[in-house]
N, C-alpha and C positions, 0 to 999 in steps of 0.2 A: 472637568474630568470626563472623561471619554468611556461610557457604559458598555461593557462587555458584555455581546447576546452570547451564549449558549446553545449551541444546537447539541440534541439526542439523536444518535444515528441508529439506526438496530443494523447489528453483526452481521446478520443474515443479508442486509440489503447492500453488503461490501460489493462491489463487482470488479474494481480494479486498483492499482495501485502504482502512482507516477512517482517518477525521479528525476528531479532537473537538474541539469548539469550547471554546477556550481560558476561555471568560464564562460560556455555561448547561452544560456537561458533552455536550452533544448529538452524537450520533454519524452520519456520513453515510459509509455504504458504498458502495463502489466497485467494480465487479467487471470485473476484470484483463483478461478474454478479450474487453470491450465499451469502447467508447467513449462513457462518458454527455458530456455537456455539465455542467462542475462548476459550480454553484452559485457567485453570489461573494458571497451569506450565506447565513450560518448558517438553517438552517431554525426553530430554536428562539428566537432572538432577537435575529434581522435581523445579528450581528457580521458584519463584511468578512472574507472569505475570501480571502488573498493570492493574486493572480494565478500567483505560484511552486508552487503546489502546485498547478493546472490543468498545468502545463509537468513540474513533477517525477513528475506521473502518467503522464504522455501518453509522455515517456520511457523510464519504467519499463517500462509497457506494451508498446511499442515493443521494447524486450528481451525481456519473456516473450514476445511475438509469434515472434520472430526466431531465438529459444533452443531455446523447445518440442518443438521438429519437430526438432531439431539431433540430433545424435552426445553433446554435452553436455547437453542439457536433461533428463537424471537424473542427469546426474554435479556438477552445478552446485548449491552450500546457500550458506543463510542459517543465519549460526550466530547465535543469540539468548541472552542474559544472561537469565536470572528469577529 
């Protein structure tokens, strides 16, 4: 059986946010503290980039935005499987 580490991430230390295209492997980053204009294809091979992940960013963002500066935004993790 194969032992699952755990990593704790603090919220605060987010800085970006990738998306890889599901058809050529292509990666387009994101960075958290800006507001690009997402793509709705893939740069590598035109695939349709669902509009949900425009919205699931802008939100997330929205949160580090709102957290950052807070009382919480070093107390607040993302804990991660690898």
């Amino acid at each position: 059986m194969t032992e699952q580490v755990e990593v704790k991430i603090p919220f605060a230390d987010l800085t970006e946010v990738t998306l890889q295209c599901p058809d050529c492997g292509a990666e387009i980053s994101l960075d958290i503290s800006k507001h690009p204009n997402v793509s709705d294809k893939c740069p590598g091979c035109a695939h349709a980039i669902d509009s949900k992940f425009d919205e699931a960013f802008s939100r997330l963002r929205e949160w580090y935005l709102c957290l950052k500066d807070s009382s919480f935004g070093d107390k607040m993790f993302f804990r991660i499987k690898k």
